[in-house]
Structures are given as structure tokens and as C-alpha cells.
DSSP file (Angstrom, degrees, kcal/mol; ACC not computed):
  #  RESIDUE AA STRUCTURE BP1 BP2  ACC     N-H-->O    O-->H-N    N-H-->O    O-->H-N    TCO  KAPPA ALPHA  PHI   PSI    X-CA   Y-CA   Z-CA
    1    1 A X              0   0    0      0, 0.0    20,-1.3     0, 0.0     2,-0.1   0.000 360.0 360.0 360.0 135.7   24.6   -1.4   -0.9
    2    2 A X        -     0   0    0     18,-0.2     2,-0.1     1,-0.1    20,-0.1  -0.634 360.0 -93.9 -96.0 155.2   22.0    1.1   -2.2
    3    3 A X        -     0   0    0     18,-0.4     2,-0.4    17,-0.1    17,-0.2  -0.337  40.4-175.0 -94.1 164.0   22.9    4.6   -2.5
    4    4 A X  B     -A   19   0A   0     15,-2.1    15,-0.6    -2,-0.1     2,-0.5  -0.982   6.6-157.5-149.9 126.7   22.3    7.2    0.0
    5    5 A X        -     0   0    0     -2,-0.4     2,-0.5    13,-0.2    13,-0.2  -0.915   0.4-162.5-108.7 139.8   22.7   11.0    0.2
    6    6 A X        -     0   0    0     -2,-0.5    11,-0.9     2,-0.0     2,-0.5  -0.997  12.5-138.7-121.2 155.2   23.1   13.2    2.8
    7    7 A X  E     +B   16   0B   0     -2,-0.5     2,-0.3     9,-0.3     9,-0.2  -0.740  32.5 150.4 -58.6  60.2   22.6   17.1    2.9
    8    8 A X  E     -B   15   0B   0      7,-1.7     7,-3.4    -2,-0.5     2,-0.4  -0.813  25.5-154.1-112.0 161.1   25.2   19.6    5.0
    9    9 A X  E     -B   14   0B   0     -2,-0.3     2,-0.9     5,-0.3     5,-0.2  -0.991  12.9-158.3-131.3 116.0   26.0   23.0    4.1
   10   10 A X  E >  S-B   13   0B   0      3,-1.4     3,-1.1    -2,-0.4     2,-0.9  -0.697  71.2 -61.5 -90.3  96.7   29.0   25.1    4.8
   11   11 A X  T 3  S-     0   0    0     -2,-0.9    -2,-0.0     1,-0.3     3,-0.0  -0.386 122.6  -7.0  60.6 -92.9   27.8   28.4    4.4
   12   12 A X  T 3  S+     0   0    0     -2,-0.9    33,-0.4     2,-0.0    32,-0.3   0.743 120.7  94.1 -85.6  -7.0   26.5   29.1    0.5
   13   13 A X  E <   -B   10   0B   0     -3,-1.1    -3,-1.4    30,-0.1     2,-0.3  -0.455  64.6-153.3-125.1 142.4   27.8   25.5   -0.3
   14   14 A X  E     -Bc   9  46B   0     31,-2.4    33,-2.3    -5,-0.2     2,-0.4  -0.740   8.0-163.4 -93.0 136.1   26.0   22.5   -0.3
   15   15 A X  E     -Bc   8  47B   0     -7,-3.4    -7,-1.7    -2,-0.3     2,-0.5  -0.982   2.9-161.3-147.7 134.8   28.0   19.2    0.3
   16   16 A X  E     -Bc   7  48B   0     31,-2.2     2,-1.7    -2,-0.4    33,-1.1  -0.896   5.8-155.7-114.6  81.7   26.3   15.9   -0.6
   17   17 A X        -     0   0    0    -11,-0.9    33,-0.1    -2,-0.5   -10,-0.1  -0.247  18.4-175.1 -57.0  74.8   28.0   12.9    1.2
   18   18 A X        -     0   0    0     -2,-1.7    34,-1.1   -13,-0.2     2,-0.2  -0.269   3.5-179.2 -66.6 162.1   26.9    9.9   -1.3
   19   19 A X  B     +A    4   0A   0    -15,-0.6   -15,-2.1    33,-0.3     2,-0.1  -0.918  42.1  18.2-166.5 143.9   28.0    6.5    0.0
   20   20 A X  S    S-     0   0    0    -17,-0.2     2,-0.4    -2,-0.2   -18,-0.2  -0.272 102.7 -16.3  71.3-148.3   27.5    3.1   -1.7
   21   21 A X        -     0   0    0    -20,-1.3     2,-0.9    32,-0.1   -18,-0.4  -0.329  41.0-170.8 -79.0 132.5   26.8    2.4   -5.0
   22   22 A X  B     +e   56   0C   0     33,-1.9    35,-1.0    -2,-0.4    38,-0.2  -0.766  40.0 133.2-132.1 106.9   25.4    4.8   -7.9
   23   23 A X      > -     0   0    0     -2,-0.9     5,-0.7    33,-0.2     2,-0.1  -0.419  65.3 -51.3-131.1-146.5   24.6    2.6  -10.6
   24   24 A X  T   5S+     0   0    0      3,-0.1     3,-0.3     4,-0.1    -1,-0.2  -0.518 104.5  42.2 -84.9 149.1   21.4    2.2  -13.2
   25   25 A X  T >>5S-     0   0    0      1,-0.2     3,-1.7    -2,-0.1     4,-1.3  -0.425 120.5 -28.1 106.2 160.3   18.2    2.0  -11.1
   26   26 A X  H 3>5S+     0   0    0      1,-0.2     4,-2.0     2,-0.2    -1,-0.2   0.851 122.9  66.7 -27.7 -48.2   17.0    3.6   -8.3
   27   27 A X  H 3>5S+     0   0    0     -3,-0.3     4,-1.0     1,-0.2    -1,-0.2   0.935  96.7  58.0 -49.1 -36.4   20.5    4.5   -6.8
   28   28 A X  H X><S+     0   0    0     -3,-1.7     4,-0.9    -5,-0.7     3,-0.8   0.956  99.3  57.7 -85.2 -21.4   21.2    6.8   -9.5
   29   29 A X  H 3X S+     0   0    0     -4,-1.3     4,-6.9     1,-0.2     5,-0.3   0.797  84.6  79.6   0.1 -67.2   18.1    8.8   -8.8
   30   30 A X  H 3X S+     0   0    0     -4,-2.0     4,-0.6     1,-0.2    -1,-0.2   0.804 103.0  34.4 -13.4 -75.3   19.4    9.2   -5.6
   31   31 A X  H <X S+     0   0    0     -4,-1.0     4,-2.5    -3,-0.8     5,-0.3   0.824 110.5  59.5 -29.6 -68.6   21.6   11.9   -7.4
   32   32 A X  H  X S+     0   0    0     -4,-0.9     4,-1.1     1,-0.2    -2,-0.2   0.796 111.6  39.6 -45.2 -45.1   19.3   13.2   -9.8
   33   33 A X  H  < S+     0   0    0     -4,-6.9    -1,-0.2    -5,-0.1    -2,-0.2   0.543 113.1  49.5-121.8  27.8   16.8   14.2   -7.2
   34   34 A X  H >X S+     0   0    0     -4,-0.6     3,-1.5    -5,-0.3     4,-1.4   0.789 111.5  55.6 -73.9 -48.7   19.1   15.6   -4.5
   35   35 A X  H 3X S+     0   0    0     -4,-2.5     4,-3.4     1,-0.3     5,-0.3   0.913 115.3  40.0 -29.4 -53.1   20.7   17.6   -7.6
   36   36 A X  H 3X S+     0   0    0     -4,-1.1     4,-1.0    -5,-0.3    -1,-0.3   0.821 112.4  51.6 -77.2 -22.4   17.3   19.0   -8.3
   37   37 A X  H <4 S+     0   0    0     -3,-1.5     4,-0.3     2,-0.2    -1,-0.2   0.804 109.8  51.0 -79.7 -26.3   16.1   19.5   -4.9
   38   38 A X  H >X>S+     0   0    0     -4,-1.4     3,-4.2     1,-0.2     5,-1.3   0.953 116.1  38.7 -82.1 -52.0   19.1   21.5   -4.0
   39   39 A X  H ><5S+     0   0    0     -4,-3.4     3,-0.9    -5,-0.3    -1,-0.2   0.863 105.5  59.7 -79.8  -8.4   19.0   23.8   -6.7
   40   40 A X  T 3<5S+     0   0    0     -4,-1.0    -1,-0.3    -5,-0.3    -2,-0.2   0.646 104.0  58.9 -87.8   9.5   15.3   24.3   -7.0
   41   41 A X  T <45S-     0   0    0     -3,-4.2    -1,-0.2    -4,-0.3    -2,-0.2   0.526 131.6-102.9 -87.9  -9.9   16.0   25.7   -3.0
   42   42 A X  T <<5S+     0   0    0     -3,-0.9    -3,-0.2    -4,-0.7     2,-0.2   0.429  73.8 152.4 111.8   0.8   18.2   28.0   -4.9
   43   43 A X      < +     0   0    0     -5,-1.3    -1,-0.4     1,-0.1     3,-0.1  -0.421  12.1 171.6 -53.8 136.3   21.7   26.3   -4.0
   44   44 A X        +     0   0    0    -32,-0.3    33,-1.8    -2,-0.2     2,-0.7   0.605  60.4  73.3-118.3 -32.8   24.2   27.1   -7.0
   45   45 A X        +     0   0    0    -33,-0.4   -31,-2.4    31,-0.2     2,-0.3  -0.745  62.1 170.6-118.3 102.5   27.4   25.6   -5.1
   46   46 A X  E     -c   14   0B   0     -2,-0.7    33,-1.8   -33,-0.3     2,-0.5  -0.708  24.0-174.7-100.1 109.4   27.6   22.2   -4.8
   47   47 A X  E     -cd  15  79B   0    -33,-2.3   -31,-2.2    -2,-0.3     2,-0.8  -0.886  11.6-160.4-108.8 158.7   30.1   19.8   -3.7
   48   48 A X  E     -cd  16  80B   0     31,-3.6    33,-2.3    -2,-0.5     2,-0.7  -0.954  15.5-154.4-122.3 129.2   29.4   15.7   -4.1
   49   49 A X  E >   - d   0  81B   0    -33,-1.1     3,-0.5    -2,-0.8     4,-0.2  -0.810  14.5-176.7 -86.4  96.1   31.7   14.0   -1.8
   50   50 A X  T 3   +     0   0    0     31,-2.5    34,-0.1    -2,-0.7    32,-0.1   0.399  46.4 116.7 -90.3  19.1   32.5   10.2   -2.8
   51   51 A X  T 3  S+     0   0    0     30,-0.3    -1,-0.2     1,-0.2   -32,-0.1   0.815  81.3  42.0 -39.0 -48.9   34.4    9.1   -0.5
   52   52 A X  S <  S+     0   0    0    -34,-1.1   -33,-0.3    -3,-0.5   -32,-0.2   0.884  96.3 103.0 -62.6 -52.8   31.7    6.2    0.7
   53   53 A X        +     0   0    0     -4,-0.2    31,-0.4   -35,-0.2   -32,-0.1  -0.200  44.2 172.5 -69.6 105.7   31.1    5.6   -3.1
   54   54 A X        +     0   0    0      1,-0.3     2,-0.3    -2,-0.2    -1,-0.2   0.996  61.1  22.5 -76.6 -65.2   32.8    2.5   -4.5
   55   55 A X        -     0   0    0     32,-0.1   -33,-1.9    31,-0.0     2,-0.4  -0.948  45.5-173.6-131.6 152.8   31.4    2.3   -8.1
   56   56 A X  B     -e   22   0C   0     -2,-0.3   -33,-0.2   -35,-0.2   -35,-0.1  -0.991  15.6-166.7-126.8  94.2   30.1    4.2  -10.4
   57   57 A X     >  -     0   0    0    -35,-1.0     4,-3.8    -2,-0.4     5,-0.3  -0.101  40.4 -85.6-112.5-134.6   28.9    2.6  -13.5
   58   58 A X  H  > S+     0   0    0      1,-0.3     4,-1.2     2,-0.2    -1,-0.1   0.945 128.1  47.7 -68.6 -20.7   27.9    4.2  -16.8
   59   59 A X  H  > S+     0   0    0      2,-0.2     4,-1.1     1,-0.2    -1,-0.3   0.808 116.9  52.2 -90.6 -13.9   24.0    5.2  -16.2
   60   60 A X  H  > S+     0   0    0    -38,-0.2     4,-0.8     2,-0.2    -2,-0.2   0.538 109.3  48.0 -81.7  -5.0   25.7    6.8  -12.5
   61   61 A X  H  X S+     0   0    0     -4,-3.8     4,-1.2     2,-0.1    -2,-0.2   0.625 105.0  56.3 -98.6  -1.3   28.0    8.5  -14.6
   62   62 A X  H  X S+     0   0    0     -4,-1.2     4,-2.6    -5,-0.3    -2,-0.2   0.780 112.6  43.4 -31.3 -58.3   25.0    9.7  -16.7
   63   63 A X  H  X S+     0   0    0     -4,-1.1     4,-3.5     2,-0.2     5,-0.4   0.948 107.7  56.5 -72.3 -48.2   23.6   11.1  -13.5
   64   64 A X  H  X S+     0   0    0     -4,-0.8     4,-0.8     1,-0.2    -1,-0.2   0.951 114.6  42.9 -40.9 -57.2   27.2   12.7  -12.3
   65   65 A X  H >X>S+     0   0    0     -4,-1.2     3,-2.5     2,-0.2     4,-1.1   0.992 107.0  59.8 -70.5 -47.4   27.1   14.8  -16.0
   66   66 A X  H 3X5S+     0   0    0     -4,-2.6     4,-5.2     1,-0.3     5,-0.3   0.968 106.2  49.4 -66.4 -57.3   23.4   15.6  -15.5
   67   67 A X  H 3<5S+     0   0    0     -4,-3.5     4,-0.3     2,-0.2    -1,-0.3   0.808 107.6  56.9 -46.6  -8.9   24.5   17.5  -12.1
   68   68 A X  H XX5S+     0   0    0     -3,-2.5     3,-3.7    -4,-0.8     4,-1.7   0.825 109.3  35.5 -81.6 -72.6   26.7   19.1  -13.7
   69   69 A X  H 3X5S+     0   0    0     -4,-1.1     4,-1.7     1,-0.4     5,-0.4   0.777 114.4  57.6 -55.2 -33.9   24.7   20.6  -16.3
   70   70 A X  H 3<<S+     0   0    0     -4,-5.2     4,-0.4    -5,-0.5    -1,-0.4   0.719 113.9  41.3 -73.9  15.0   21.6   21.2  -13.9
   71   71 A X  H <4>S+     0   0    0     -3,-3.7     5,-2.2    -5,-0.3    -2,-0.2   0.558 119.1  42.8-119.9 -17.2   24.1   23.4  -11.5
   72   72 A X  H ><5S+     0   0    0     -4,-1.7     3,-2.1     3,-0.2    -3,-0.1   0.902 101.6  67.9 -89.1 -23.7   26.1   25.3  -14.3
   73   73 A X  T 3<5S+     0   0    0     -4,-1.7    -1,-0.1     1,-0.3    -2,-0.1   0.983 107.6  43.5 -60.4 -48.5   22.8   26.0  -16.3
   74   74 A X  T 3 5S-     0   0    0     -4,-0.4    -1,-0.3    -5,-0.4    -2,-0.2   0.458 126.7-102.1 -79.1  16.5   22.0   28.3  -13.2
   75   75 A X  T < 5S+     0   0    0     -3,-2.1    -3,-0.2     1,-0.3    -2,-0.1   0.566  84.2 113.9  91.5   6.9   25.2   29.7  -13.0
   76   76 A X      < -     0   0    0     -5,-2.2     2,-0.3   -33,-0.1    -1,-0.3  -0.286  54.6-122.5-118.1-148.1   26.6   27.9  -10.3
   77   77 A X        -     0   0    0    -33,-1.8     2,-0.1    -2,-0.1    -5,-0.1  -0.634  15.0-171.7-158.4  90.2   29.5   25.2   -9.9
   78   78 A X        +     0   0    0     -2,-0.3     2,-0.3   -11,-0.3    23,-0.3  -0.445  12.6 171.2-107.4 157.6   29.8   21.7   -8.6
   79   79 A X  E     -d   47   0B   0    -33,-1.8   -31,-3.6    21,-0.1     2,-0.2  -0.991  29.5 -90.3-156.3 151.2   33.1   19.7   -8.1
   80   80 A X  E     -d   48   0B   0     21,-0.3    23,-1.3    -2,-0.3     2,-0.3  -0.550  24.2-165.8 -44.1 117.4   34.2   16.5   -6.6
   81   81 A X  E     -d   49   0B   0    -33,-2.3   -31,-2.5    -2,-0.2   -30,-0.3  -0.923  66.8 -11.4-111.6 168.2   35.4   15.5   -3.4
   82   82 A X  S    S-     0   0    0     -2,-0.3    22,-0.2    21,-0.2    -1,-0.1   0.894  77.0-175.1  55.9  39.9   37.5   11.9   -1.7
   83   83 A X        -     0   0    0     20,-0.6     2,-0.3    -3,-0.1   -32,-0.1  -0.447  21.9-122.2 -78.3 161.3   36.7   10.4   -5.4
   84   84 A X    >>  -     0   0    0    -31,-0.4     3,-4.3   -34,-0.1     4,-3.5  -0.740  23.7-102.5-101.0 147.1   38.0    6.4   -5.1
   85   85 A X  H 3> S+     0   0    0      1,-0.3     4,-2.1    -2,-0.3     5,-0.3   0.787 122.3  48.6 -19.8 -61.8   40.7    5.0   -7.6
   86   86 A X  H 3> S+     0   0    0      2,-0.2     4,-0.9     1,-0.2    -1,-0.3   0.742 112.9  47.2 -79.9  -0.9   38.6    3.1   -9.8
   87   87 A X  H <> S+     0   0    0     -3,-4.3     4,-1.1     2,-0.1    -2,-0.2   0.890 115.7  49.1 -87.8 -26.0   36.1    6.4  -10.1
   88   88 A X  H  X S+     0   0    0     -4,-3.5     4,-1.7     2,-0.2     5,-0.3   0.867 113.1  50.4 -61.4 -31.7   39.8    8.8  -10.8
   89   89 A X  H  X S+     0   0    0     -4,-2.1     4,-2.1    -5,-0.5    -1,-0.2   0.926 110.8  51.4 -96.1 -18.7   40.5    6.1  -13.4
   90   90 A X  H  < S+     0   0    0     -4,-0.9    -1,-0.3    -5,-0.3     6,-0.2   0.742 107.4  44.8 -90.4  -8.0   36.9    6.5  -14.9
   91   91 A X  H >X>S+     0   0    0     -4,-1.1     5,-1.9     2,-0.1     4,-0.9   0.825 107.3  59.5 -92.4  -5.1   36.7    9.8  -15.5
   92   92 A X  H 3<5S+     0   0    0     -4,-1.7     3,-0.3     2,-0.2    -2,-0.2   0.996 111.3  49.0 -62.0 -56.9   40.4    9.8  -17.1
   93   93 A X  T 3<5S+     0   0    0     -4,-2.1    -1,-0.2    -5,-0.3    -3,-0.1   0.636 115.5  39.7 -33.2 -25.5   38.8    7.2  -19.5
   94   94 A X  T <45S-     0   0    0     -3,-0.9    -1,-0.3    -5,-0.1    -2,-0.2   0.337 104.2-130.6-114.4  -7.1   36.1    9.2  -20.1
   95   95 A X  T ><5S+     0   0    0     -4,-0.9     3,-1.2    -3,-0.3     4,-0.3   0.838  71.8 122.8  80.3   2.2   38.1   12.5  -20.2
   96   96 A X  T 3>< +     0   0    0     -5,-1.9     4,-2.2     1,-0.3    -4,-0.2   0.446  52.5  85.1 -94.9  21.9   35.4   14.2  -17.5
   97   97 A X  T 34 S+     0   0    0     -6,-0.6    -1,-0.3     1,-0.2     5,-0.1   0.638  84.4  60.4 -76.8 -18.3   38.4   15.0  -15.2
   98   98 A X  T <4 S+     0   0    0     -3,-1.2    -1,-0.2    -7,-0.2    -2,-0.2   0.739 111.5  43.1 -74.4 -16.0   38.5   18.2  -17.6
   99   99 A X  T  4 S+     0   0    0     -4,-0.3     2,-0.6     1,-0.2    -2,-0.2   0.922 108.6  42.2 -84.5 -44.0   35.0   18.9  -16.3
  100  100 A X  S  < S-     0   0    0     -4,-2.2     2,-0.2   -21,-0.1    -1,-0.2  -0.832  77.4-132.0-131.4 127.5   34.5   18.6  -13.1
  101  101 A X        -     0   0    0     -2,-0.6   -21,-0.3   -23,-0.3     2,-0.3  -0.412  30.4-158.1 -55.3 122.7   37.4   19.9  -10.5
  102  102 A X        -     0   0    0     -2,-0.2     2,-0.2   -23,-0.2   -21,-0.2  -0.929  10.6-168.7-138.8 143.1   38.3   17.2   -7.6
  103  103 A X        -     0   0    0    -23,-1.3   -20,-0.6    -2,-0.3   -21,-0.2  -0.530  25.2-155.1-121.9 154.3   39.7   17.5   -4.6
  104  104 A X  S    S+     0   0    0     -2,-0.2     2,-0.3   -22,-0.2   -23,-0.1   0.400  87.3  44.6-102.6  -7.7   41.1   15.2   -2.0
  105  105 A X     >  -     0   0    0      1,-0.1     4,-1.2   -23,-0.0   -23,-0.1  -0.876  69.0-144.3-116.9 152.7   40.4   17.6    1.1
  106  106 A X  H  > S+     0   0    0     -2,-0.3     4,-1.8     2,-0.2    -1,-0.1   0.852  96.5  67.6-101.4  -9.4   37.6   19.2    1.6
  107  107 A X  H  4 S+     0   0    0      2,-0.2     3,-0.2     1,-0.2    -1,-0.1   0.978 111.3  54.6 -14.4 -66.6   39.3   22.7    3.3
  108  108 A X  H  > S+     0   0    0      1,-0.3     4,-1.6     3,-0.1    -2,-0.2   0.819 100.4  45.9 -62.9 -36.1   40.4   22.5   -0.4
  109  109 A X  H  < S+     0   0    0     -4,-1.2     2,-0.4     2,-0.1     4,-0.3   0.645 110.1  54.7-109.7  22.7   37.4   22.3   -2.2
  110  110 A X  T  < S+     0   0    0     -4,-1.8     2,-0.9    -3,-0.2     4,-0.0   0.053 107.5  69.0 -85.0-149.0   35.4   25.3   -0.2
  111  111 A X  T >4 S+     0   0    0     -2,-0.4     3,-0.6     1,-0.2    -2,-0.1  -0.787  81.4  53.4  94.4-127.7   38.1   26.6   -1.2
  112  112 A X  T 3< S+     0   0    0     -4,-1.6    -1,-0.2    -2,-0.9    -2,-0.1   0.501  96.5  69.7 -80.0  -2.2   37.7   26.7   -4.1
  113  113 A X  T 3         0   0    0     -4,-0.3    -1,-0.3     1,-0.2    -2,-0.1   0.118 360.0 360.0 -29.9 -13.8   34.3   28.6   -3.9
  114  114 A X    <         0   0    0     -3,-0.6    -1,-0.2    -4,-0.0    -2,-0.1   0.586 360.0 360.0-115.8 360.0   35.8   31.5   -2.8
């Protein structure tokens, strides 16, 4: 299943519902240029929701760290929501659960926007 984003907004915050796969290829694009599109409309606060997203392999966790860095370079602040088991057990493996704050509700992570 190829990967797919969609675009809602809760007030300033942007929430990206990815669903299917974001791996090397075209799917991880996917990412790359919603990331860029959002912020070059001037979005700073970002959540990516993975709930639909089963795996994640290393060049779609390439793309995950490059949203980060394009949304903090402008000052703003992106975080996880719904991530699935095996994606919690890959960033503990990789150690980017210190990076990027994840939520299981999403109340919780507007939130943590405020």
C-alpha cells in the first residue's frame, strides 16, 4: 500500500494523517513534500499522525528526521501521534523517542501546543 497524506488543521496546528507504508521510494516523498509544503504556507506546528502507518523502514525514517529539522529550523515543533508497536520499538532502537514527543490521543498532543 503506497503512502498517502492527508492535510486538517486544528487551529495553528497542522495534522497530517499518513496511512500505509513510508519506505525508500516514492512513498517517502510523500512526507518530504507535505513537510515542505506546510511550512513553506508558513505552518510551524505540526502533528504527523501514524496510526494507518504499518512500517517505517530506514530511508522513511530518514524522511521522519528530515521533518523534524525542516519544522524546528523555523522555529516550530512537530510530534507524533497513534505511532504502531513496531514504529515505538524503532525509534527506541534508534534512540529518536528523545526527539520527537508522541502521543497516543490526539486531545493530548494539541495539547501539547499550548
Amino acid at each position: 500500500m503506497s503512502c498517502k497524506a492527508v492535510v486538517r488543521n486544528s487551529g495553528n496546528i497542522s495534522i497530517v494523517d499518513l496511512s500505509g507504508r513510508i519506505v525508500i521510494g516514492e512513498d517517502a516523498h510523500v512526507v518530504r513534500d507535505t513537510i515542505k509544503g506546510l511550512v513553506s504556507t508558513g505552518s510551524k506546528n505540526i502533528i504527523l499522525n501514524l496510526k494507518d502507518v504499518g512500517y517505517v523502514d530506514s530511508a522513511g525514517l530518514g524522511e521522519l528526521v528530515g521533518a523534524y529539522t525542516s519544522v524546528t529550523n523555523i522555529g516550530g515543533k512537530i510530534c507524533l501521534l497513534n505511532t504502531q508497536a513496531k514504529i515505538q520499538d524503532l525509534l527506541q532502537i534508534t534512540k529518536l523517542y528523545t526527539v520527537f514527543p508522541s502521543f497516543d490521543n490526539e486531545p493530548a498532543a494539541l495539547a501539547s501546543f499550548a
